[in-house]
VOZA-977371 format. One record per atom (N, C-alpha, C, O, CB): residue in one letter; residue number from 1; x, y, z; atom name. Coordinates in Angstrom, 3 decimals. Glycine has a CB too. Layout:
BEGIN
@res->a&n->NUM&xx->X&yy->Y&zz->Z&atom->CA
...
//
This chain:
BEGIN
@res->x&n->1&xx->-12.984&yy->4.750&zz->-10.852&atom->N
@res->x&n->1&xx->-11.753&yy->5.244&zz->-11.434&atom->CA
@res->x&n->1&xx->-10.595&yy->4.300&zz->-11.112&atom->C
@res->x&n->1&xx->-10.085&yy->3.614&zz->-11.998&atom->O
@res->x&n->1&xx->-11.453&yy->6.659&zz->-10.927&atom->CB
@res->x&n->2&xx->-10.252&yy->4.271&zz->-10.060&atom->N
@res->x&n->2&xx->-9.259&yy->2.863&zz->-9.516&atom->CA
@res->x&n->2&xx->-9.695&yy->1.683&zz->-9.984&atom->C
@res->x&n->2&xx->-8.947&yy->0.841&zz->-10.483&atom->O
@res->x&n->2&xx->-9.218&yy->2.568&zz->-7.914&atom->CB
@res->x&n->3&xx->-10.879&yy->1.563&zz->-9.854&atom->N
@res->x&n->3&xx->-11.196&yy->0.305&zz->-10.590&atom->CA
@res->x&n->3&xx->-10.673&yy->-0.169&zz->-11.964&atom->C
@res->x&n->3&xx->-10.581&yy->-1.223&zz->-12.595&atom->O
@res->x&n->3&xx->-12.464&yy->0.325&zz->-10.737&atom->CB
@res->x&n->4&xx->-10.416&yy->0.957&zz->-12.089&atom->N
@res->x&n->4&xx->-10.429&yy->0.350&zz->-14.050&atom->CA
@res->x&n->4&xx->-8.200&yy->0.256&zz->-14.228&atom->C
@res->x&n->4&xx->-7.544&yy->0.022&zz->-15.243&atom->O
@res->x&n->4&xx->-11.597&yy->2.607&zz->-15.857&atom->CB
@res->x&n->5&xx->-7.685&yy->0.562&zz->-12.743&atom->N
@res->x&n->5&xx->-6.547&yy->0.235&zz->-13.113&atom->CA
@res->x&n->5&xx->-5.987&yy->-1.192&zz->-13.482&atom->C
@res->x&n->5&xx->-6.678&yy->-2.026&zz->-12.896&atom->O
@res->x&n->5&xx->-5.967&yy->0.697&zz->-12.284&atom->CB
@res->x&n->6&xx->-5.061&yy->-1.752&zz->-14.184&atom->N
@res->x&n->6&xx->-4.674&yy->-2.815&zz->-14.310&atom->CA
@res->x&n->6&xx->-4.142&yy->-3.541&zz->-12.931&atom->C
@res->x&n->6&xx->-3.436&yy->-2.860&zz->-12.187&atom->O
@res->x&n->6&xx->-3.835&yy->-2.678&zz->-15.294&atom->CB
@res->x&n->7&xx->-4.438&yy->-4.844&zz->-12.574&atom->N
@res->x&n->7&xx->-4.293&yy->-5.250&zz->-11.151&atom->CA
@res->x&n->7&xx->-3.115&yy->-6.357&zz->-11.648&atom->C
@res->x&n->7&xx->-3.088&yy->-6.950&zz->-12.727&atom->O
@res->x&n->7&xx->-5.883&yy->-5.901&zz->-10.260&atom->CB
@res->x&n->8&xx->-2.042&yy->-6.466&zz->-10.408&atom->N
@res->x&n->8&xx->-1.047&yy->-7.668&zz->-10.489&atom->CA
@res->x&n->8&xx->-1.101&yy->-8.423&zz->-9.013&atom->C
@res->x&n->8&xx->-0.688&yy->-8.108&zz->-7.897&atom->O
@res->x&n->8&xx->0.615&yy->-7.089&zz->-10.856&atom->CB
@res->x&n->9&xx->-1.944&yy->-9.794&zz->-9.646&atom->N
@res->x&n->9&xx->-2.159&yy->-10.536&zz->-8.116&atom->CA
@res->x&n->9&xx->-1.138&yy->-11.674&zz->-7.395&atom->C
@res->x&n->9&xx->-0.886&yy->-12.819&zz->-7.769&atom->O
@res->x&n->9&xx->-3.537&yy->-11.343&zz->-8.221&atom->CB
@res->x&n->10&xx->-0.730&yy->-11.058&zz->-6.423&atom->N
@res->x&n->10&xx->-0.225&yy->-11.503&zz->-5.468&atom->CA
@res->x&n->10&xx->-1.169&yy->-11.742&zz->-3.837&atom->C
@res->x&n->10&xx->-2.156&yy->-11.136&zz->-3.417&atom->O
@res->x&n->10&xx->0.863&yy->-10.622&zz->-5.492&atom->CB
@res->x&n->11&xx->-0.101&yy->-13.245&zz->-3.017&atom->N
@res->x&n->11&xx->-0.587&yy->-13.128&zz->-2.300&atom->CA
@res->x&n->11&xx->-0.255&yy->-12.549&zz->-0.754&atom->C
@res->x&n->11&xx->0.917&yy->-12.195&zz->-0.634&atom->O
@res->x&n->11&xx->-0.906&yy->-13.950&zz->-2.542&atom->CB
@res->x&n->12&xx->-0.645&yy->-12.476&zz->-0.190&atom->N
@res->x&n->12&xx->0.152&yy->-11.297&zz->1.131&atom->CA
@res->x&n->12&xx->-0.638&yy->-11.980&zz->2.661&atom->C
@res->x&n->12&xx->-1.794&yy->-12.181&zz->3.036&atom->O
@res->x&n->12&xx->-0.544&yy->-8.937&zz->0.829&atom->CB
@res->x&n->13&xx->0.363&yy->-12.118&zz->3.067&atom->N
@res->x&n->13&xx->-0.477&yy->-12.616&zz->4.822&atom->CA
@res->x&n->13&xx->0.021&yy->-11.806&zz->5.552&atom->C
@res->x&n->13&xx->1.128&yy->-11.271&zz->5.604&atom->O
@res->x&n->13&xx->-0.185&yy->-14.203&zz->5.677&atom->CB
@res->x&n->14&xx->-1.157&yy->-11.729&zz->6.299&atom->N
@res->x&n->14&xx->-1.536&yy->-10.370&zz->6.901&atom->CA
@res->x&n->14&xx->-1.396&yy->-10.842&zz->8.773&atom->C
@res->x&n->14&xx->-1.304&yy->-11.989&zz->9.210&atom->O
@res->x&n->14&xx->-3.474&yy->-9.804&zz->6.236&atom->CB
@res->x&n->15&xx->-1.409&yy->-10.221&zz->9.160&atom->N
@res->x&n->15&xx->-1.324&yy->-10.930&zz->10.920&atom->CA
@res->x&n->15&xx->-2.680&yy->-10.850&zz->10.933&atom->C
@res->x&n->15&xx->-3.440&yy->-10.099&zz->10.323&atom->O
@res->x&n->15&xx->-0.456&yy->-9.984&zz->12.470&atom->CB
@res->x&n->16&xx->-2.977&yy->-12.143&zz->12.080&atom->N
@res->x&n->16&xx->-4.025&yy->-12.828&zz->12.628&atom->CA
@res->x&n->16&xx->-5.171&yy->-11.836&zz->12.852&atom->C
@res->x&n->16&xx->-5.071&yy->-11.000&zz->13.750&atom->O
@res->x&n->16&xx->-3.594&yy->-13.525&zz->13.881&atom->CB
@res->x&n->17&xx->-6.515&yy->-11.910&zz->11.882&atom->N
@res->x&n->17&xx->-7.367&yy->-10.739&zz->12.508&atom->CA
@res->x&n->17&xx->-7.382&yy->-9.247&zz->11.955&atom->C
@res->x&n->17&xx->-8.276&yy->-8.428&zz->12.170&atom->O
@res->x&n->17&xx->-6.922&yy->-10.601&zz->13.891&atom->CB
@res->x&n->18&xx->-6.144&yy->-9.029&zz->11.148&atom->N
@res->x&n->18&xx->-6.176&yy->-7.621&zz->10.732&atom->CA
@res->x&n->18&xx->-7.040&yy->-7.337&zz->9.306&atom->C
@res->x&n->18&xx->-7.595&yy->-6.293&zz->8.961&atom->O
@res->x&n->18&xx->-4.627&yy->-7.159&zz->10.564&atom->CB
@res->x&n->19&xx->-6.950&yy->-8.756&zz->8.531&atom->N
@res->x&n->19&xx->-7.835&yy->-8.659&zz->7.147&atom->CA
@res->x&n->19&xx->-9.385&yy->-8.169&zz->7.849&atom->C
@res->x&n->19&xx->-9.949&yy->-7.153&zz->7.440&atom->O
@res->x&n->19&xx->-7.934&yy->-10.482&zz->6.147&atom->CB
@res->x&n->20&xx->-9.739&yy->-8.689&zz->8.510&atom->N
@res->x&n->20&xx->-11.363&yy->-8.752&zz->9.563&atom->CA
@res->x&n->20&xx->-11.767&yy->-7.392&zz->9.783&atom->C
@res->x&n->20&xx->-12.850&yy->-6.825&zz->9.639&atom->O
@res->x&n->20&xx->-11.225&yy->-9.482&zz->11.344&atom->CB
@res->x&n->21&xx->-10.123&yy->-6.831&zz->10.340&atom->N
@res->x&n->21&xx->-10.391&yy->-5.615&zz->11.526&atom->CA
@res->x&n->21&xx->-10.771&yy->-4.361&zz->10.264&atom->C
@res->x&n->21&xx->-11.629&yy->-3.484&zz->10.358&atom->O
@res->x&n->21&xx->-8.579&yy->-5.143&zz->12.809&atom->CB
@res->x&n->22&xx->-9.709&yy->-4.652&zz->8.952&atom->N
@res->x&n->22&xx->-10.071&yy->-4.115&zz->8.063&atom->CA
@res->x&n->22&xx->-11.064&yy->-3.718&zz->7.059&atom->C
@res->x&n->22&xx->-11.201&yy->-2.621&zz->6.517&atom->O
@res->x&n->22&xx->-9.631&yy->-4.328&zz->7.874&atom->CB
@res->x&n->23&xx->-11.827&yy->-4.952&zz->6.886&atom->N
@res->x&n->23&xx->-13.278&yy->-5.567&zz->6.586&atom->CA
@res->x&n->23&xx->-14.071&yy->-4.612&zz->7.150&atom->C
@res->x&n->23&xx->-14.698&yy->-3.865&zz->6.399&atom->O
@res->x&n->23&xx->-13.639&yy->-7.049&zz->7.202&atom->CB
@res->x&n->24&xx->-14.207&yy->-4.438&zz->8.935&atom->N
@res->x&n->24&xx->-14.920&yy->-3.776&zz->9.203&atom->CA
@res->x&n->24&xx->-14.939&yy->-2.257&zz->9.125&atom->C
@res->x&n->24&xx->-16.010&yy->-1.654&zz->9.181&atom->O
@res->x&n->24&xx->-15.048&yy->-4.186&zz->10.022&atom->CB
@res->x&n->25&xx->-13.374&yy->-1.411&zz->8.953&atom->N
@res->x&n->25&xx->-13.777&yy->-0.306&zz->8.494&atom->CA
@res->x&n->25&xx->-14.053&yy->-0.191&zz->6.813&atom->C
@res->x&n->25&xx->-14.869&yy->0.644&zz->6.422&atom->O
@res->x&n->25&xx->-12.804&yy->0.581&zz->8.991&atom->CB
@res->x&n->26&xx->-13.521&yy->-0.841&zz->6.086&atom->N
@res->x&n->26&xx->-13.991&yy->-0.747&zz->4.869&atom->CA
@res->x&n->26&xx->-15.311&yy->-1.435&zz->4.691&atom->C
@res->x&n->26&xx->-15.481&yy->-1.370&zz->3.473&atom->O
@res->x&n->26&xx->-13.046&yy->-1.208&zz->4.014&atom->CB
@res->x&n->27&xx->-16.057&yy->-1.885&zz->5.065&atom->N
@res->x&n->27&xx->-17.113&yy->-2.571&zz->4.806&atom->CA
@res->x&n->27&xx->-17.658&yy->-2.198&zz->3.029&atom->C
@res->x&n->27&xx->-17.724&yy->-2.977&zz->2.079&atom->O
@res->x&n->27&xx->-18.184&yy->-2.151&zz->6.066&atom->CB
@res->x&n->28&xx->-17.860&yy->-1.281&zz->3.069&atom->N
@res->x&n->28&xx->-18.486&yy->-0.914&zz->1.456&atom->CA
@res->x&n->28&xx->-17.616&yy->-1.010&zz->0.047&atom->C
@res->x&n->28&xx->-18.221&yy->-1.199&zz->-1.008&atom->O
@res->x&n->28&xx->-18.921&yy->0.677&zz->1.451&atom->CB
@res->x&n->29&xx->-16.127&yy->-0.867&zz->0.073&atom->N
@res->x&n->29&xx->-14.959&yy->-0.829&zz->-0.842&atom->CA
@res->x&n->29&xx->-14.758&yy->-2.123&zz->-0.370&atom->C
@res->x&n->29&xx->-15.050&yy->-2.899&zz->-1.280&atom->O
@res->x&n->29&xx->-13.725&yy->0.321&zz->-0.732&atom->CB
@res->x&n->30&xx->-14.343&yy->-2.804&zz->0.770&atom->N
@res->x&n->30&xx->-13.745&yy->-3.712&zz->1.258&atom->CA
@res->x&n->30&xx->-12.190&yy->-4.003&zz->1.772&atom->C
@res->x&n->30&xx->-11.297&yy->-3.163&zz->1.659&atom->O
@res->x&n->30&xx->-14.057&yy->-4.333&zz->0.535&atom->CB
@res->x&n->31&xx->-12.077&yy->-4.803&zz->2.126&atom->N
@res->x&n->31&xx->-10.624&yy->-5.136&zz->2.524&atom->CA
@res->x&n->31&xx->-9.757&yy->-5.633&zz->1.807&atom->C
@res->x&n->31&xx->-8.714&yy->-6.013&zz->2.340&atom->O
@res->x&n->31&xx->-10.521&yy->-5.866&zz->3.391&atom->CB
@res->x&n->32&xx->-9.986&yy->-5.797&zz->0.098&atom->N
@res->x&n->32&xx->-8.927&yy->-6.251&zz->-0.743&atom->CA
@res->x&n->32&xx->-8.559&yy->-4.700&zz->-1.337&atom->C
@res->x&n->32&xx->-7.385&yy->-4.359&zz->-1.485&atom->O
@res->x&n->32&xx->-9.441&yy->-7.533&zz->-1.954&atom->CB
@res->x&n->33&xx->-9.622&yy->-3.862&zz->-1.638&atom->N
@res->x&n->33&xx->-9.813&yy->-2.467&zz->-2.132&atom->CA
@res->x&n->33&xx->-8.749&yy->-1.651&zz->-1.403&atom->C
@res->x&n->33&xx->-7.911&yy->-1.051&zz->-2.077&atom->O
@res->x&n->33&xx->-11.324&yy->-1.890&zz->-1.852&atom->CB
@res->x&n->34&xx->-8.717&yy->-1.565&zz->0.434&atom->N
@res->x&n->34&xx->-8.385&yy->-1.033&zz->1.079&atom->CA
@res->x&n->34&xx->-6.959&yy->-1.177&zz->1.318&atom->C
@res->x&n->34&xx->-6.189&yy->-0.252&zz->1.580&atom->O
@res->x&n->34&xx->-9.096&yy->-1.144&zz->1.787&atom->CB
@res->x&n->35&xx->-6.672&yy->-2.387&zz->1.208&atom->N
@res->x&n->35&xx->-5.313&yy->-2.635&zz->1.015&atom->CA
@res->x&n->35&xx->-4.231&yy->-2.436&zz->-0.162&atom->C
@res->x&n->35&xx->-3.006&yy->-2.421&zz->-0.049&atom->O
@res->x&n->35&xx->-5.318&yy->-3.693&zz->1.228&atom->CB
@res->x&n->36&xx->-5.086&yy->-2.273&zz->-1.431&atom->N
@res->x&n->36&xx->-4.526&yy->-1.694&zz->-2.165&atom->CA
@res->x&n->36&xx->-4.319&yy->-0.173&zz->-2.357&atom->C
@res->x&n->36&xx->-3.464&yy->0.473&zz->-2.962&atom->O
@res->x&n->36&xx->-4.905&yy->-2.162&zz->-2.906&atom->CB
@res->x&n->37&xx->-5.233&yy->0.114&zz->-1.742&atom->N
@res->x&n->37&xx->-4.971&yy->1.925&zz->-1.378&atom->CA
@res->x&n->37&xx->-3.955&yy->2.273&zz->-0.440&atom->C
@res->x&n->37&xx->-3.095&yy->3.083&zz->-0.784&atom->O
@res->x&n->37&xx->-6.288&yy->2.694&zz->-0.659&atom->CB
@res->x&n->38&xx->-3.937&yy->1.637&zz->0.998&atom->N
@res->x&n->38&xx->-3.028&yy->1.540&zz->1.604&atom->CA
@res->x&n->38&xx->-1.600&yy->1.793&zz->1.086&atom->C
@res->x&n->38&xx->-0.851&yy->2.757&zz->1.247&atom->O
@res->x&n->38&xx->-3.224&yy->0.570&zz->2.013&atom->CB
@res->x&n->39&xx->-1.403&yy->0.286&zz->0.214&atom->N
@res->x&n->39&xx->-0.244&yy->0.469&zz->-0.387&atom->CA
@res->x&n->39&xx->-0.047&yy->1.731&zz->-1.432&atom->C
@res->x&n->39&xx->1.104&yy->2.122&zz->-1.625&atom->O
@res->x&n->39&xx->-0.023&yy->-0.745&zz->-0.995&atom->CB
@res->x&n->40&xx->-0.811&yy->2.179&zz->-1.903&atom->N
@res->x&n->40&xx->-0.253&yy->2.362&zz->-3.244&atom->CA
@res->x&n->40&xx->-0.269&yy->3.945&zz->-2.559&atom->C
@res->x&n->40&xx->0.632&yy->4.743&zz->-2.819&atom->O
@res->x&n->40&xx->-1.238&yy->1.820&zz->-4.894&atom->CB
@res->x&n->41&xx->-0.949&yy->4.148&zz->-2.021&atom->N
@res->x&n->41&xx->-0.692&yy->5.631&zz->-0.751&atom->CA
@res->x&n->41&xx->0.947&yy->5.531&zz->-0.371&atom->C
@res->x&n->41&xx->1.586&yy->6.234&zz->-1.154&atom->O
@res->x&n->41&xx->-1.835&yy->5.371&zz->1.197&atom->CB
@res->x&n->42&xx->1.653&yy->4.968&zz->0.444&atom->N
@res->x&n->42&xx->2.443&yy->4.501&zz->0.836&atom->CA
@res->x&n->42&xx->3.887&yy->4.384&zz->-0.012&atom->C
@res->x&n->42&xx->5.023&yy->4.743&zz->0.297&atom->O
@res->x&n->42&xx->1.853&yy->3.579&zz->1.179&atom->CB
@res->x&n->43&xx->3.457&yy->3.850&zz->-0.988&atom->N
@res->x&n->43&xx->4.007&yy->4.183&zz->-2.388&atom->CA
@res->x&n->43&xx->4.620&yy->5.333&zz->-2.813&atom->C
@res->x&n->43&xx->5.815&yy->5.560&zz->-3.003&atom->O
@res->x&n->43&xx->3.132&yy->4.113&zz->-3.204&atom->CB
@res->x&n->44&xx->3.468&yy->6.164&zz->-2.963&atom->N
@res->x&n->44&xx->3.251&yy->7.742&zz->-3.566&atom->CA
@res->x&n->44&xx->4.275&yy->8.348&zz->-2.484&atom->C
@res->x&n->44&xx->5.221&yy->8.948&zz->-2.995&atom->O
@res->x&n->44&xx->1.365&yy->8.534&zz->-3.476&atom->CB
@res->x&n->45&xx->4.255&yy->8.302&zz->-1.172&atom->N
@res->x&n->45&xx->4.979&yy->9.066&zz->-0.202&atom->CA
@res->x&n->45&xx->6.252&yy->9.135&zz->-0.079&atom->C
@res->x&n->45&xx->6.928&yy->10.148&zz->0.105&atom->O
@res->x&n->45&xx->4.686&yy->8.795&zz->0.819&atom->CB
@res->x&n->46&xx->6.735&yy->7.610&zz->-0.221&atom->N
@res->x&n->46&xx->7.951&yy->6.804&zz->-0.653&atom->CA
@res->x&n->46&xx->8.586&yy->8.014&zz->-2.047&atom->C
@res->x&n->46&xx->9.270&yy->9.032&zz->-1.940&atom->O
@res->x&n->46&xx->7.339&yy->4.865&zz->-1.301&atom->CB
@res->x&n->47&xx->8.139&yy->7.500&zz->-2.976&atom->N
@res->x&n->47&xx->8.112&yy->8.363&zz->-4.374&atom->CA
@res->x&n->47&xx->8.324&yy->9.635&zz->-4.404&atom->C
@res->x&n->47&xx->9.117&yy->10.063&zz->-5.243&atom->O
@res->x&n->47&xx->6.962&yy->8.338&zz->-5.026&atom->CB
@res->x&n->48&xx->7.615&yy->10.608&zz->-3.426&atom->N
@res->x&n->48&xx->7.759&yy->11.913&zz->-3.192&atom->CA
@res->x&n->48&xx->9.147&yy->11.954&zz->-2.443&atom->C
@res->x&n->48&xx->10.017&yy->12.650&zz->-2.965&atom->O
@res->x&n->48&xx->6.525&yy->12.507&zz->-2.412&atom->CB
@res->x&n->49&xx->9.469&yy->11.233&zz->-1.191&atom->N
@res->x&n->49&xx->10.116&yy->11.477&zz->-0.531&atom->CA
@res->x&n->49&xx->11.760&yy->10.776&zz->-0.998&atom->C
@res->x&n->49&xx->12.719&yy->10.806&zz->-0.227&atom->O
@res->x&n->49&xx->9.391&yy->11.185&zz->0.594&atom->CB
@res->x&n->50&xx->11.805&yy->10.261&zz->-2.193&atom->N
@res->x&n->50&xx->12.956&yy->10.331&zz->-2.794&atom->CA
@res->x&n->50&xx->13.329&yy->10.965&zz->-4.117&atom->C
@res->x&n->50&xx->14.388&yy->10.794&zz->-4.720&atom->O
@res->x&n->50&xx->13.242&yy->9.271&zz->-2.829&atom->CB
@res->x&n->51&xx->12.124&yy->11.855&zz->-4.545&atom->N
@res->x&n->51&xx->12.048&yy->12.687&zz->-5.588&atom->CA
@res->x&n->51&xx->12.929&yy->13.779&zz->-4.920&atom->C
@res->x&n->51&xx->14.049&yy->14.033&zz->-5.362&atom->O
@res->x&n->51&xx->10.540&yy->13.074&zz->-6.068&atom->CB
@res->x&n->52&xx->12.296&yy->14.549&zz->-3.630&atom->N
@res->x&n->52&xx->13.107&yy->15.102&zz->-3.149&atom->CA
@res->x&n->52&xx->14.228&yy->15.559&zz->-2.641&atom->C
@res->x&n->52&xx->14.581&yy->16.687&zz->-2.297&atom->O
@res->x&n->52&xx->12.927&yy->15.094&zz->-3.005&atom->CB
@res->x&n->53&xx->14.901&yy->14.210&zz->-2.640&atom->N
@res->x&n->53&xx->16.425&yy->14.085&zz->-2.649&atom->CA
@res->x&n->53&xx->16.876&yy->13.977&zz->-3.503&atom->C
@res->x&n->53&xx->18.100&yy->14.050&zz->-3.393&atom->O
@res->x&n->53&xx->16.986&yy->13.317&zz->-2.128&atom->CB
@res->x&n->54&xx->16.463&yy->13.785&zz->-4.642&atom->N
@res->x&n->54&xx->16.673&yy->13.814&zz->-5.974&atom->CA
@res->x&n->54&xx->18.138&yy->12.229&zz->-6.162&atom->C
@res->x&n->54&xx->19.189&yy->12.320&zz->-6.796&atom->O
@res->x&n->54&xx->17.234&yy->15.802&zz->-6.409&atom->CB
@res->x&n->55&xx->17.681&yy->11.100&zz->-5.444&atom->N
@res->x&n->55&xx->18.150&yy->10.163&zz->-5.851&atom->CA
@res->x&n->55&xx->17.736&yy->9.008&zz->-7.140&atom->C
@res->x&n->55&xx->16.675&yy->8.409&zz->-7.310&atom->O
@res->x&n->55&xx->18.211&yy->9.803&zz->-4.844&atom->CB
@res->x&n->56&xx->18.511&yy->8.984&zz->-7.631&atom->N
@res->x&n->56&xx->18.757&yy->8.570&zz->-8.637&atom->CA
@res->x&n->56&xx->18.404&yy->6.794&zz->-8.876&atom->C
@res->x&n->56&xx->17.845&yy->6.202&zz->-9.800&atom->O
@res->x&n->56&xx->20.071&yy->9.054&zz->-8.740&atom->CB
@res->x&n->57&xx->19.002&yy->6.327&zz->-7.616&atom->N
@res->x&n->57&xx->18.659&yy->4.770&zz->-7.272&atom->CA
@res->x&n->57&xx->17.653&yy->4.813&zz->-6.411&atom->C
@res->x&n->57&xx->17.452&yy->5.968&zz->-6.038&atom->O
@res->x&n->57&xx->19.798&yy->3.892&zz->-6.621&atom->CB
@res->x&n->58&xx->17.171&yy->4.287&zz->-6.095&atom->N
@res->x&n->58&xx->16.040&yy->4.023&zz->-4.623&atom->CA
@res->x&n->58&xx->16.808&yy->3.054&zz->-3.836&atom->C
@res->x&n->58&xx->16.781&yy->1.850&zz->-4.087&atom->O
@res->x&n->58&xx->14.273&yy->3.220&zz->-4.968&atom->CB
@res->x&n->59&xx->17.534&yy->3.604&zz->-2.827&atom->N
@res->x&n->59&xx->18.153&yy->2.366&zz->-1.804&atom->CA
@res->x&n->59&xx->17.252&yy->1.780&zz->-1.284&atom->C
@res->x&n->59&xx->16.126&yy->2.267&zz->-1.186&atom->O
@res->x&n->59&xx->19.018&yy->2.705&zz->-0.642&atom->CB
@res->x&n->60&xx->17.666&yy->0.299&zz->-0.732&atom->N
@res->x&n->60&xx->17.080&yy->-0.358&zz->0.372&atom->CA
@res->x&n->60&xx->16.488&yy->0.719&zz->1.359&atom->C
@res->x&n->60&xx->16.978&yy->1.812&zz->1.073&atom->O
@res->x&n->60&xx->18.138&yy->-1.269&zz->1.059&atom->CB
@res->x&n->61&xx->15.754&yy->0.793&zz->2.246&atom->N
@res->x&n->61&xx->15.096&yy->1.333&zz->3.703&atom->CA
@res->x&n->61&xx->14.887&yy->-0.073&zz->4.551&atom->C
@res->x&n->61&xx->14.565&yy->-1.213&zz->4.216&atom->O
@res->x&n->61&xx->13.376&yy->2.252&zz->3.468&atom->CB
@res->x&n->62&xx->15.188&yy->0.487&zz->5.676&atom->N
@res->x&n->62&xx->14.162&yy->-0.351&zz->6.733&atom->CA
@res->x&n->62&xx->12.868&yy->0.479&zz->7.056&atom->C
@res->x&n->62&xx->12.661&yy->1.666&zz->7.306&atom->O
@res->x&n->62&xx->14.948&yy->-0.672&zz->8.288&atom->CB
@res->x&n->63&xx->11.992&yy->-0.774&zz->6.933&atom->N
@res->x&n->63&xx->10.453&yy->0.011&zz->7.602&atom->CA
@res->x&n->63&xx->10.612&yy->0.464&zz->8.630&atom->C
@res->x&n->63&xx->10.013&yy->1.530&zz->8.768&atom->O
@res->x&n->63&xx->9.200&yy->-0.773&zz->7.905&atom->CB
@res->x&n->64&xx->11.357&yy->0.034&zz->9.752&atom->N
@res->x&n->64&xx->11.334&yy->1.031&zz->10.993&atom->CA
@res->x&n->64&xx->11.581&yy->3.037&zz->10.630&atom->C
@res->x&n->64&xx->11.288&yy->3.949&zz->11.403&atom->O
@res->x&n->64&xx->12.849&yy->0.339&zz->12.064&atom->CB
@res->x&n->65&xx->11.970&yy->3.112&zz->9.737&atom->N
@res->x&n->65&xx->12.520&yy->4.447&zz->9.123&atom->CA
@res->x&n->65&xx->11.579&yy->4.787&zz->8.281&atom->C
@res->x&n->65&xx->11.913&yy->5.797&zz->7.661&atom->O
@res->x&n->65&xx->13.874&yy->4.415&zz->8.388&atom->CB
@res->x&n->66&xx->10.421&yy->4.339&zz->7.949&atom->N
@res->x&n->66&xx->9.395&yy->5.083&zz->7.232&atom->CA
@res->x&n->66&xx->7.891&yy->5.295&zz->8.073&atom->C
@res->x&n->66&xx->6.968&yy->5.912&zz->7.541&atom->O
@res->x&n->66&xx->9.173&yy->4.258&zz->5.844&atom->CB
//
């Protein structure tokens, strides 16, 4: 089902070891799969959590605050 979404490739560096560490819990989907779930999870929460305020713009955030 995800599979068949349209993909936009970019590239992303990751700290030393974490693509690997990831690899190994995804082993079967993988670590390009997993990272796109990641995000797009992350996303969705984001999305909810300014639906709810019912803002209009999406300000800047710092990640320390999410």
């Amino acid at each position: 089902m995800r599979d068949s979404l349209p993909l936009h490739k970019v590239t992303l560096n990751l700290f030393e070891g974490d693509f690997q560490r990831l690899q190994t819990y995804y082993q079967k989907s993988g670590a390009g799969a997993a990272i796109r779930l990641i995000i797009r999870n992350h996303l969705n929460r984001l999305d909810a959590k300014f639906a709810e305020r019912q803002i209009e713009k999406v300000p800047e955030v710092e990640i320390a605050n999410i």
